[in-house]
C-alpha angles and dihedrals in degrees: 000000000000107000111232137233117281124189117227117190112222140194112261079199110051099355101247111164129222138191081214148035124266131182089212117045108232091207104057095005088231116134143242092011099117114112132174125241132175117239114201115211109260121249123258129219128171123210108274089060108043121121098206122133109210124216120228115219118254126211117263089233090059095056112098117236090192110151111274119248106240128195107237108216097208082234103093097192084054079046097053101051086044090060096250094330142297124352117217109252093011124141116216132199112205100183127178148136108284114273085030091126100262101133088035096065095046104057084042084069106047090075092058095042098032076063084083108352137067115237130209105202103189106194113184092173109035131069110239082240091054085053093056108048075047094052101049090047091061082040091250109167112147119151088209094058107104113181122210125202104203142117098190116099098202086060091052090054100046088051084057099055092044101047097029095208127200095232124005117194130191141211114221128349086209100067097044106100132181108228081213093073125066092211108106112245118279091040129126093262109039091053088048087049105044096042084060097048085050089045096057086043100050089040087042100056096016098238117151118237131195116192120192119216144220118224127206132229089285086055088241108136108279105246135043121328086232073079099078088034086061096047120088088218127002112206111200116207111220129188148087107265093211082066125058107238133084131195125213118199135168120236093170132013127151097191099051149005122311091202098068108091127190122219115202131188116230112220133162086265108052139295112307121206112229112222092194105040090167097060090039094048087050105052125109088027109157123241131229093006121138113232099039125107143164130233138171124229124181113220111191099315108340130082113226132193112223130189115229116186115184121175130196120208135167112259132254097197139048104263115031132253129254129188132165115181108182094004131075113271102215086044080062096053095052094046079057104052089045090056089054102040100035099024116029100230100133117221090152089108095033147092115239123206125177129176141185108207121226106026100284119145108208108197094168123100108226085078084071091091095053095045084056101050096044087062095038087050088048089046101050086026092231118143117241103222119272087222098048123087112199125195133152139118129267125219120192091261092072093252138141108239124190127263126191127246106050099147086056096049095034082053090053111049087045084060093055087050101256116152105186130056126187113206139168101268092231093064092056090087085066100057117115094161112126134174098033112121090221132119125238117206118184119214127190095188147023091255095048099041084053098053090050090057095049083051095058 
């Protein structure tokens, strides 16, 4: 007897699947994500006719390590987060808010790279013509560029395989829908099932794709998670657009590091790399000002000066305010509750602010110590100096732990003209930097680190 249909209702958000509907999902707790879909019984074959080619396994040693052949960009912060460009066969992620700049840079590339490859460009929410006006703004005009109008993935395919293409790019991987599936496009299963259509494609005939994709209102990539598990590497645009610049960081990449970032510049005109993202995140920077402080991070390879501002206030409420833009908020609340407890400085009746300008989201901890001086500098009103660079981690203890890289981020800040340092004092001993005319003060607490920038 054939076995029938049944529809099953899944999560837009995580992908949990129900026999029944539900106004709150169970698995991410989100609501009103819970969408029907048909599931149609699977066929059944049995071995004789079965059409499967098995693999046989290969020796380790057989296998060639040869360097791999990589597509250069033309953009080298693009490059960077790549891990030195595109991979043959791989299959990329570029993610990001809409207006970020996603379709932008990839048009932006398609004039360096039309230059020797042909390019597939699949568009399943602009017009050609759409493409075009959009094209000759950026100053797109390469005679390899094909654009292709089509939301069916089967045809996409087919146009692969037909064509053969050196690079084949989509936008976006949400539009993109399988006739043979009765899920409207968008949905759990028609993204799972269309990103691995596009993925045997892309291995089989060793053409590299790049799909754009959509993000919901927690900023995760719409769709199922299978999807970055899918992807060979998944590029996360970060940024404010009503700011300028963008941040492109790696959350997944099998060819490279996941810790480079690229910082662009938006203009009318396209998205610009900036070569020196320390001296463009710093201008501007106010002197003389209390609650504003500098730190260096290191981002993959690169050490980057970053502004943080923080401001104390009386409150005007019953319980206190607390905002973090660009830094984690409950990092925040324990850096709070250490300047209380450990150093005396009291936040308890008033509203706390920081911010990390540009942009930019620090996630390391040696910018601890920054984050702490620029509201202890709003609360007593005493400017931090304009020449001294302060980073370092904080324990619960109110102490000043050790971070790596120290020559890196003690080279940097002397580049950018900056003559004083402020480290934790255990990390002194590991300075091999010689020749900067910058001073190097070690700190073992808050208070102290304070007083010695008060000092300065």
């Amino acid at each position: 007897m054939a076995s029938k249909s049944k529809s099953i209702y899944i999560c837009s958000e995580c992908g949990f699947e129900s026999a029944k509907w539900f106004g709150k999902c169970p698995g991410c707790g989100q609501w009103n994500c819970m969408n029907e879909e048909i599931r149609e019984p699977a066929v059944q074959k049995n071995s004789a006719g079965s059409a499967h080619k098995s693999t046989a396994p290969v020796s380790i040693n057989e296998i060639s390590t040869a360097e791999e052949a990589r597509y250069h960009t033309g953009l080298s912060e693009l490059d960077r987060v790549l891990g030195g460009g595109i991979v043959k066969g791989s299959l990329i992620l570029i993610s990001g808010e809409p207006g970020i700049g996603k379709s932008t840079i990839l048009l932006q590339i398609c004039e360096y790279l039309g230059k020797s490859l042909k390019i597939l460009y699949v568009s399943g929410e602009e017009s050609s013509r759409q493409i075009k006006l959009r094209a000759a703004r950026l100053g797109v005009q390469s005679d390899n560029l094909y654009i292709l109008t089509e939301t069916d993935i089967q045809c996409v395919i087919e146009q692969m395989r037909t064509h053969r293409p050196d690079l084949v790019m989509i936008d976006s991987i949400q539009t993109m829908n399988n006739t043979d599936l009765n899920s409207s496009p968008g949905s759990v299963t028609q993204v799972r099932e269309c990103t691995n259509a596009v993925m045997h494609t892309a291995k089989a005939l060793e053409i590299p794709t790049i799909l754009v994709g959509h993000v919901n209102k927690d900023g995760a990539i719409a769709g199922p998670k299978v999807l970055e598990h899918i992807v060979d590497a998944v590029l996360y645009f970060e940024g404010d657009r009503q700011m300028s610049y963008r941040i492109l960081r790696a959350a997944k990449n099998r060819y490279g590091s996941t810790n480079e970032i690229g910082v662009f510049d938006m203009g009318d005109n396209g998205l610009h790399q900036v070569d020196n993202p320390s001296l463009a995140l710093l201008s501007g920077r106010p002197k003389n000002v209390s609650g504003t402080c500098v730190t260096c991070v290191i981002e993959g390879s690169r050490p980057i000066l970053a502004e943080i501002q923080g401001l104390a206030t009386t409150t005007g409420f019953g319980n206190p305010r607390r905002m973090s833009t660009g830094f984690d908020y409950n990092r925040m609340s324990l850096l709070l509750a250490v300047l209380e407890k450990r150093a005396g400085y009291y936040f308890s009746n008033l509203d706390a602010y920081v911010n990390v300008v540009g942009g930019l989201r620090l996630d390391e901890p040696a910018a601890d110590l920054a984050v702490a001086m620029s509201l202890v500098s709003s609360l007593k009103d005493t400017p931090v100096s304009d020449d001294a660079i302060v980073f370092g981690e904080i324990g619960l203890a109110g102490e000043i732990r050790s971070v790596t890289h120290i020559d890196a981020r003690i080279s940097e800040a002397a580049r950018l003209g900056f003559t004083k340092c402020i480290l934790p004092y255990h990390s002194l001993k590991q300075v091999n930097v010689k020749g900067n005319d910058i001073k190097l003060i070690g700190v073992k607490s808050v208070r102290e680190a304070f007083e010695a920038l008060s000092g300065c």
